[in-house]
N, C-alpha and C positions, 0 to 999 in steps of 0.2 A: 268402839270403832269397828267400822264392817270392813272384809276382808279384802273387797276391793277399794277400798278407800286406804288401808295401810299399803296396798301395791301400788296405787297410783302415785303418792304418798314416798314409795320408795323408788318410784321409775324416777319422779322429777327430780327427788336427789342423786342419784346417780349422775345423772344428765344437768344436774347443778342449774335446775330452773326454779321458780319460784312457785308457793304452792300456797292455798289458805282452804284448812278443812273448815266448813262450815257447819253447824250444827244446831238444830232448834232444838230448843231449849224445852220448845214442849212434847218431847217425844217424836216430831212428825218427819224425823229423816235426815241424814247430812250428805254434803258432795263436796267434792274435793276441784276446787277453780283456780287455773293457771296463769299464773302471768298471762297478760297479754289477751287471755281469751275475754270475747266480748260479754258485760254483763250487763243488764238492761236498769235501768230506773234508780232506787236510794240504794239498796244493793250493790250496786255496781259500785256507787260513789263512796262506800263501805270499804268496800274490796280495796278499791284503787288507794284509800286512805288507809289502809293496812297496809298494803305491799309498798307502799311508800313510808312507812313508820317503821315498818316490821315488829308491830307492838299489836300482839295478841288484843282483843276486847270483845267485849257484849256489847254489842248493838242492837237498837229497835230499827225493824223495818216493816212497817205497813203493818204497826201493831203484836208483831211476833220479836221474840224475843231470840236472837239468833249469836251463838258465838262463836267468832271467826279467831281460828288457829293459826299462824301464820308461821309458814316455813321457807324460811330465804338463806339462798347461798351466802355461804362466808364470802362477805369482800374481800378484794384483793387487790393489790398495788402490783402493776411488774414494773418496772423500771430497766429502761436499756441503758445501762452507761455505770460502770462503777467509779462514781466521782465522787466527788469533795459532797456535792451535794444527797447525793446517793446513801454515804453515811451517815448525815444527819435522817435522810428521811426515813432509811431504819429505822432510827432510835423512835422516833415519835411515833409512824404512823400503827402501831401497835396499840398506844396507847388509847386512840381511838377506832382499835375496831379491825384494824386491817391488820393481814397479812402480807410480805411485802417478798418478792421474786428478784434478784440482780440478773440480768443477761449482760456479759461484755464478752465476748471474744478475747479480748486484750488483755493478756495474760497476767502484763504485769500490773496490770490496774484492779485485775478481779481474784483477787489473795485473800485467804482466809485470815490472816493478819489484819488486812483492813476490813473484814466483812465477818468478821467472830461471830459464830450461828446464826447467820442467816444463810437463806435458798440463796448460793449463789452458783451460778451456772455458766462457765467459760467456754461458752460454747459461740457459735454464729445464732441469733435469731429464727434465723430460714430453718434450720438444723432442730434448734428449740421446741418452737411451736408448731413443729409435725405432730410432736408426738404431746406436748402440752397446750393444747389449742386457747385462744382468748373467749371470751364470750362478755353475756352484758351484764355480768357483776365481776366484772375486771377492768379496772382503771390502768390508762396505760400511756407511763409519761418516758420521754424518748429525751434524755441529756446527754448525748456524745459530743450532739457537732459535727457525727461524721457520718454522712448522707448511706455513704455504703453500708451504716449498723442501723441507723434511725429507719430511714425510707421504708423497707419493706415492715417491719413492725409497726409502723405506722399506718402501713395500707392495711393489712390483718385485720388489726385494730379497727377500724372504719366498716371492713366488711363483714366483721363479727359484731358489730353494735355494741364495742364494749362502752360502758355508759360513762367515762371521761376520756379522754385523748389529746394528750398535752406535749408540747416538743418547744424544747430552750431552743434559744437563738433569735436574732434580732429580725426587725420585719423586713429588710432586702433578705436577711435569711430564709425566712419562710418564705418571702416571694420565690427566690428558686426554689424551694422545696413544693411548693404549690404547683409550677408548671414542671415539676417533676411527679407528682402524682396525677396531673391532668393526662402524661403521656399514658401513665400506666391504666388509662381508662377509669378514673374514679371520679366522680360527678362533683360539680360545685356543692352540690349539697352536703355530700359525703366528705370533702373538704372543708368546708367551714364550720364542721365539728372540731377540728381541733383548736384548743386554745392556746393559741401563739401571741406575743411571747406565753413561758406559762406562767400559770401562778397569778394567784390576785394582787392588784397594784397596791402595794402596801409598802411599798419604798423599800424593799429588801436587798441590803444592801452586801452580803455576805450567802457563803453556803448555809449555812444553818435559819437564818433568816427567807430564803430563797425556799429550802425545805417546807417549813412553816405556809408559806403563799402557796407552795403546790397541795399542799394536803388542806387547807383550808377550802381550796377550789375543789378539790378530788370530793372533798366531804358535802361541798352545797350541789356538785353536781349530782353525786348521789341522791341526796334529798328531795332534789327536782326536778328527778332526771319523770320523762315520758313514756307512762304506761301505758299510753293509748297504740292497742294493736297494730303494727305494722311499722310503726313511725320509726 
């Protein structure tokens, strides 16, 4: 590997962006292509099927034999709300892959009793993500209920493009919560990323089942989520 291809290599991990070293196979050079940056023709369609797999391969492309490295940020779950459901989604969502953050304010909800090693941080949001920012390999589902903890992490959320955004409560709920983030200047489009209610319709009918529908959503959004530049 050449030297500025391990620099660039370690700028996008610092900066927790996505990266695929490319390398032919027959001696004639590698380059290092970042999420999001445009690539042209079977290449490209290469690229995009890597950073969507995140599963390293040898591919042919226009007769050359090329293998693409692929280096992706650790997923990550935050979760605003230390609830019923919040303890379930620890348990699992590790199992597939993620990492998972509690934000509650609410002291007596956010106890290391209920939340035995995990990140959990009794802090406000606002507070939180000054200094731990979101981005687009952080999924980020909002269970309080309580507009004053959700709202703003939600709007975050939306203008960092973190690649799911999901918030409990019923559709007059998010209808308020909708022309609440209309005031705060966030676009129809920017809004109708979030999937409200959350979680896939799979009849769940408890916390731990409820847990289940949000990470099964968390996990296909991921898979197909939009690596086309800009979007």
């Amino acid at each position: 590997m050449r030297i500025e291809s391990l620099h660039a290599l370690n700028v996008a991990r610092r900066g927790r962006e996505a990266a695929i070293l490319v390398t032919d196979l027959d001696g004639q050079g590698e380059q290092v292509i970042l999420e999001g940056q445009p690539v042209a023709g079977s290449l490209g369609e290469a690229v995009s099927a890597a950073f969507r797999s995140g599963r390293s391969s040898i591919v042919d492309v226009a007769g050359r034999e090329l293998f693409l490295n692929v280096y992706l940020p650790p997923p990550r779950i935050v979760v605003i709300g230390a609830v019923h459901i919040s303890q379930a989604l620890c348990r699992i969502a590790p199992v597939a892959g993620y990492d998972v953050t509690i934000i509650d304010p609410r002291t007596a909800f956010a106890t290391d009793e209920r939340f035995a090693g995990v990140d959990l941080v009794a802090e406000w949001p606002e507070d939180v993500l000054s200094t731990r920012p979101l981005d687009s390999y952080t999924a980020l589902a909002a269970v309080t209920h309580d507009p004053k903890i959700d709202d703003f992490p939600l709007a975050e959320a939306l203008k960092h493009k973190c690649f799911y955004v999901g918030a409990l409560g019923s559709r007059k709920t998010h209808a308020q919560r909708v022309d609440r983030l209309r005031r705060q200047g966030l676009t129809e489009e920017q809004i109708g990323r979030i999937a409200a209610p959350i979680g896939i319709d799979i009849g769940a009918a408890n916390p731990s089942e409820i847990a289940v529908a949000i990470l099964a959503q968390i996990v296909q959004a991921f898979r197909q989520r939009n690596l086309v530049p800009g979007a």
